[in-house]
C-alpha positions in Angstrom: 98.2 79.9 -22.1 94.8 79.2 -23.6 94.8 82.6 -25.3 98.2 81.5 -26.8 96.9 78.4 -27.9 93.8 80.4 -29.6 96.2 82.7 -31.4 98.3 80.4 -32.7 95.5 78.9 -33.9 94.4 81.8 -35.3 97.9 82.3 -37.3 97.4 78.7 -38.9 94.2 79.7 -39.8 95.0 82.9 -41.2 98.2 81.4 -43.0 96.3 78.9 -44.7 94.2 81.6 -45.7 96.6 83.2 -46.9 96.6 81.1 -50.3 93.6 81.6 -51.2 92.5 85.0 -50.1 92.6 88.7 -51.6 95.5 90.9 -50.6 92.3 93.1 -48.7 91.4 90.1 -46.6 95.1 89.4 -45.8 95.1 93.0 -45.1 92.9 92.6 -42.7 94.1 89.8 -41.3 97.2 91.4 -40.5 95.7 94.4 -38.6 93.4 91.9 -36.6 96.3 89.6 -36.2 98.5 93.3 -34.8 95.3 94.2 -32.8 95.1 90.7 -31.1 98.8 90.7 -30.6 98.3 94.5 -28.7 95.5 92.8 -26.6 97.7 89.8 -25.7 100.7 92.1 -25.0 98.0 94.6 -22.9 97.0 91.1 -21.3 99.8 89.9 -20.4 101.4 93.4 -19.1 98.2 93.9 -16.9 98.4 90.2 -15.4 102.4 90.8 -14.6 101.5 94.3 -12.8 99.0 92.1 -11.0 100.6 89.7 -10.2 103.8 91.9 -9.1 101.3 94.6 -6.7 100.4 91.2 -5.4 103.3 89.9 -5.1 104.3 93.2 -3.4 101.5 93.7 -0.8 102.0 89.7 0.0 105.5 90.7 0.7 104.6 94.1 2.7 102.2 92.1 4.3 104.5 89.3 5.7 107.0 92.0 6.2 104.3 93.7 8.8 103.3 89.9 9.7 106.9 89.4 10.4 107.8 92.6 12.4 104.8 92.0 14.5 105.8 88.6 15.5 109.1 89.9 16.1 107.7 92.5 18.4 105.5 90.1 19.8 108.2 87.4 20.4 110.4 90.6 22.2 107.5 91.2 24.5 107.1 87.6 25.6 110.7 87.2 25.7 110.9 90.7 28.0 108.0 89.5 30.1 109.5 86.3 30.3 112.9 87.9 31.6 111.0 90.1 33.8 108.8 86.7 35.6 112.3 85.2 35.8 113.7 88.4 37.8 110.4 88.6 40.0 110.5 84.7 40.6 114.4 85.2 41.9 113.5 88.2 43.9 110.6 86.3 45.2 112.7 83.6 46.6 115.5 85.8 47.7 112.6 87.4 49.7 111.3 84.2 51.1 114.5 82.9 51.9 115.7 86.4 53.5 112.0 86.0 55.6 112.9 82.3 56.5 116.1 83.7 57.5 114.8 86.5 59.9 111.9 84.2 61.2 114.3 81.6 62.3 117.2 83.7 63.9 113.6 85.1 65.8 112.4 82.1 67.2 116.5 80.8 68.2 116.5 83.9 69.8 113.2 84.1 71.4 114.2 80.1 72.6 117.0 81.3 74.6 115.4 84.5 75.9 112.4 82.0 76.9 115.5 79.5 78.5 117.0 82.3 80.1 113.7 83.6 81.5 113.1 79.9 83.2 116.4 80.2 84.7 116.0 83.0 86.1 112.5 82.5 86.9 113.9 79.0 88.9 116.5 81.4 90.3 114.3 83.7 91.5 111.9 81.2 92.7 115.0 79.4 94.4 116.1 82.6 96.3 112.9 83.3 97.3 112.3 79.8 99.0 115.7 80.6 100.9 114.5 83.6 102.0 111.6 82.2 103.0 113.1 79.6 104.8 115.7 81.7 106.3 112.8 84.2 107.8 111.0 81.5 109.3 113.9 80.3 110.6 114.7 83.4 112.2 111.2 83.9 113.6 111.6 80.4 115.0 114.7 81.6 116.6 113.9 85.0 118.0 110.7 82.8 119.1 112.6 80.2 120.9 114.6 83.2 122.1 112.2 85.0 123.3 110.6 81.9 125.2 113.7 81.3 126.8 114.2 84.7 128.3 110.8 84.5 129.2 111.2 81.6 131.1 114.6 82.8 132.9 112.8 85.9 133.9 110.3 83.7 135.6 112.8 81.5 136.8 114.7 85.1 138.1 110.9 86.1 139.4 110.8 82.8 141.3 113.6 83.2 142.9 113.8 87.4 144.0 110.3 86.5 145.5 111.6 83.4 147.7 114.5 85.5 148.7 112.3 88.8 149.7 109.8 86.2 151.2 107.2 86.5 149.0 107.5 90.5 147.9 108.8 91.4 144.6 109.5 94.6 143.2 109.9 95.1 139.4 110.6 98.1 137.1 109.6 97.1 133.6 110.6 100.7 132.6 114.1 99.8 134.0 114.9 97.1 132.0 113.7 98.2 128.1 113.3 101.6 126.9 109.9 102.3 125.9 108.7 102.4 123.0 107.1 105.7 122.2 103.5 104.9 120.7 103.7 108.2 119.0 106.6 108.1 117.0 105.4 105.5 114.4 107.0 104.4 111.6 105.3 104.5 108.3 105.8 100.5 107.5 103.7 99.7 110.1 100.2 100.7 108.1 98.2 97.8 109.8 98.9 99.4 113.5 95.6 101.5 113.5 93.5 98.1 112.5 95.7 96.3 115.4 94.6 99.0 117.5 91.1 98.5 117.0 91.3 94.9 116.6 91.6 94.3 120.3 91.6 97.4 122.7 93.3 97.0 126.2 90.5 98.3 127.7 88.0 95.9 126.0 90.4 92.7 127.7 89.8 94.5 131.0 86.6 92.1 131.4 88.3 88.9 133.2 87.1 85.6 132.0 85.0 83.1 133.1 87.2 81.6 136.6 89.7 84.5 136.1 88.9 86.0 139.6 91.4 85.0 142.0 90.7 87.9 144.2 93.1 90.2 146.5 96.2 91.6 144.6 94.6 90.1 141.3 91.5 92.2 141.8 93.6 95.1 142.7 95.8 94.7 139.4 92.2 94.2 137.1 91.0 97.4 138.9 94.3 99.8 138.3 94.4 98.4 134.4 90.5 99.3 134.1 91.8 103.1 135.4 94.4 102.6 132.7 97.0 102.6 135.4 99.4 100.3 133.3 102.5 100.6 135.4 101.2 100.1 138.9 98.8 97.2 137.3 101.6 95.3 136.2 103.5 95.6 139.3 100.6 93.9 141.1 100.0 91.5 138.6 103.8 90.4 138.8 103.3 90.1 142.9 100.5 88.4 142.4 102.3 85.7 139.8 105.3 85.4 142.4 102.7 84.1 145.0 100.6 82.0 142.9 103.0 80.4 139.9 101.3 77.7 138.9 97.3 77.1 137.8 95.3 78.2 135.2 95.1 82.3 137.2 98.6 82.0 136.2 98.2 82.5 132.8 95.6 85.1 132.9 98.2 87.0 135.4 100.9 86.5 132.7 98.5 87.7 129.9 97.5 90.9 131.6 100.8 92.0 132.7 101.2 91.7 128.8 98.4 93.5 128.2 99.5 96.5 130.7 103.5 96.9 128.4 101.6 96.6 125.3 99.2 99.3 126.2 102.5 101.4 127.7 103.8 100.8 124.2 107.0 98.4 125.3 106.0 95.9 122.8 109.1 94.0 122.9 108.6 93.1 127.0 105.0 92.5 126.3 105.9 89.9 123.8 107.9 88.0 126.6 104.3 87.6 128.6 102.7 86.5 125.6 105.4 84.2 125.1 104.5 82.6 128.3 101.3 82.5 127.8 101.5 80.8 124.7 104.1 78.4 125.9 103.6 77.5 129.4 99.7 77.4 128.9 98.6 76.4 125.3 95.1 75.1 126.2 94.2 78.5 127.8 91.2 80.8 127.0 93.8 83.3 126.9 96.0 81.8 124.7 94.8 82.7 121.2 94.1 86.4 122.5 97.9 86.2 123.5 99.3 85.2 120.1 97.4 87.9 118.2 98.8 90.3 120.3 102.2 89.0 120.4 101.8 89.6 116.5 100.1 92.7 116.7 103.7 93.7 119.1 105.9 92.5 116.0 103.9 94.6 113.9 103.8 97.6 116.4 108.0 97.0 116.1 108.0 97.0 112.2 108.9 93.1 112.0 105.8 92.3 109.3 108.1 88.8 108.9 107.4 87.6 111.6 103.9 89.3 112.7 103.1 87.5 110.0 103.9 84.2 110.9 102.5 84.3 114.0 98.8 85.3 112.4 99.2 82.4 110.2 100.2 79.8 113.7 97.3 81.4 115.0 94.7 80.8 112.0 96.2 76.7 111.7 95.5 76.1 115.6 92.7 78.4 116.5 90.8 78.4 113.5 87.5 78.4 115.2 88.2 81.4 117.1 87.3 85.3 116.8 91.2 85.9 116.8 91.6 83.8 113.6 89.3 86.1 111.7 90.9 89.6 113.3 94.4 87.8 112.4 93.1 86.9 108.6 91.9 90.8 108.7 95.7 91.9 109.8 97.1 89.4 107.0 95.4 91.6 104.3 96.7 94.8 105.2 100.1 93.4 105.2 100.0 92.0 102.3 
C-alpha cells in the first residue's frame, strides 16, 4: 500500500511536470513511470506467490496436523475400546472366580457337615460296640463265676457223698486245647508265656503249706505232672473248702489246665479265685492269667478288659506292669 501511495505520488508529480517539461524529460518520465509500474507488478506477483506457497504449506501443514490428530484420536479411541473390553473381561473373570470360590466353600461346608456326621456316627457305633463288648465280657464273666461256683457246689457235694474222696477228669469234661495249634491273632501268647511261667508259680507262698495231699499236688506240678497235680489238688479242696489254703488250692489247679493248655477250665479256677477270695496273694496272679487264658483262646475283648480290672485294683503290683506289657502288644 505504501508503494501505491508513493507512486501515485509519483504520477502527480510527473503530471504536473508535465507542463512545464521537454518532451525528453516526459520521455523519460514515461519509461521510469513503465519501469516502476514492472517493479510494482514483479512486487506484487512475487508477494501473491508468497503469500499463496504460504498459504499452501499452512494448509499442507494443518492437513498433516489434522490427519495426525485424527490418527491420534483413532488410537486413543481403539485403546480406549480395548481398556473397556479388558475391564469387562476382567470382571467377567472375577465374577466367574467369585462364582467357583463360593460353590467351593458350599460344597466343602457340607462335605465338612457330612464328615461330622459321620464322624458322630462312627464315634456313636463305636461307644455301642464298646459297651456291648463290655457287656458281654461282664456276662461271660458272671457266667463263668456262676459255673464256677456250681462246680464247687457239685465238688462239695460228690465229696460228701463218696465220704470225703473225689475223683475228677478235667480232660472229660472240655476238650483240650492243643497248645500247638495256635492261631495267628493271638501274637501276645509268646510274651504271656514268658510273663509268668507255670513252673516259676511252683514256689508256694508265704503260709501256702498246708501239707499232705497239698504237698503231694505242689510236688507232681514241680515234675510238670499237670494231670495227676490237679487231681490232688481238687481232693485236697474237697477236704479243706474254706480258708485262705483254699484259694491257693483253687489257683494251682488253674495253674495245672492252663499249663495242659485247657484255657477255658483254667479260667473257671481263676474265676474262683478272684471271686471267692479277692484279698488273696494269689489273686492278682489269678486275674492275669485268667487274661492271659482269653488271650491263649483268641478273645483279645475281653483279655483286655481284664488287664485293665487288674491295673485299677492292683496297681501296685508286679502283675499290673506284666498286664500294661500285654496291653501294648494287643493294641
Amino acid at each position: 500500500m505504501k508503494r501505491i501511495r508513493n507512486l501515485a505520488v509519483a504520477g502527480c508529480t510527473v503530471f504536473l511536470l508535465c507542463q512545464c517539461a521537454t518532451q525528453d524529460d516526459v520521455r523519460d518520465l514515461s519509461y521510469q513511470i513503465r519501469a516502476v509500474n514492472k517493479k510494482v507488478e514483479d512486487v506484487q506477483n512475487s508477494t501473491v506467490d508468497q503469500i499463496q506457497k504460504r498459504q499452501a504449506s499452512s494448509v499442507n501443514r494443518i492437513d498433516s496436523v489434522q490427519n495426525e490428530f485424527l490418527q491420534l484420536r483413532s488410537m486413543v479411541e481403539e485403546s480406549a475400546h480395548q481398556e473397556q473390553l479388558s475391564s469387562e473381561k476382567t470382571r467377567e473373570n472375577i465374577a466367574g472366580l467369585r462364582a467357583v470360590i463360593d460353590k467351593a466353600m458350599t460344597d466343602n461346608a457340607q462335605r465338612l457337615e457330612l464328615l461330622e456326621k459321620r464322624i458322630d456316627q462312627l464315634e456313636g457305633n463305636l461307644d455301642k460296640m464298646t459297651q456291648t463288648r463290655i457287656r458281654e465280657a461282664e456276662q461271660r464273666a458272671r457266667e463263668a463265676a456262676l459255673r464256677a461256683e456250681e462246680a464247687r457246689r457239685r465238688t462239695v457235694v460228690a465229696a460228701e457223698a463218696s465220704g470225703g474222696t473225689v475223683k475228677v477228669s478235667p480232660e472229660a469234661r472240655k476238650k483240650k486245647v492243643d497248645s500247638d495249634k495256635k492261631v495267628e491273632a493271638a501274637v501276645a501268647q509268646p510274651a504271656a508265656e514268658s510273663a509268668v511261667d507255670p513252673s516259676e508259680s511252683a514256689v508256694p507262698a508265704q503260709g501256702e503249706s498246708g501239707g499232705g495231699l497239698f504237698d503231694q499236688g505242689m510236688a507232681l506240678f514241680k515234675n510238670k505232672k499237670y494231670t495227676e497235680a490237679y487231681k490232688t489238688f481238687e481232693q485236697y479242696l474237697s477236704q479243706n473248702p474254706q480258708g485262705d489254703q483254699a484259694a491257693a488250692t483253687l489257683f494251682y489247679m488253674g495253674e495245672s489246665l492252663f499249663a495242659k493248655g485247657e484255657y477255658d477250665l483254667a479260667i473257671l479256677d481263676y474265676q474262683k479265685v478272684i471271686s471267692n477270695h479277692p484279698k488273696h496273694q494269689r489273686t492278682p496272679t489269678a486275674l492275669l492269667k485268667q487274661g492271659m487264658s482269653f488271650e491263649k483262646l483268641t478273645d483279645h475283648e475281653t483279655a483286655k478288659i481284664i488287664y485293665k480290672k487288674l491295673i485299677s485294683e492292683y496297681p501296685d503290683s508286679a502283675e499290673a506292669a506284666t498286664a500294661e506289657q500285654q496291653l501294648n502288644l494287643l493294641q
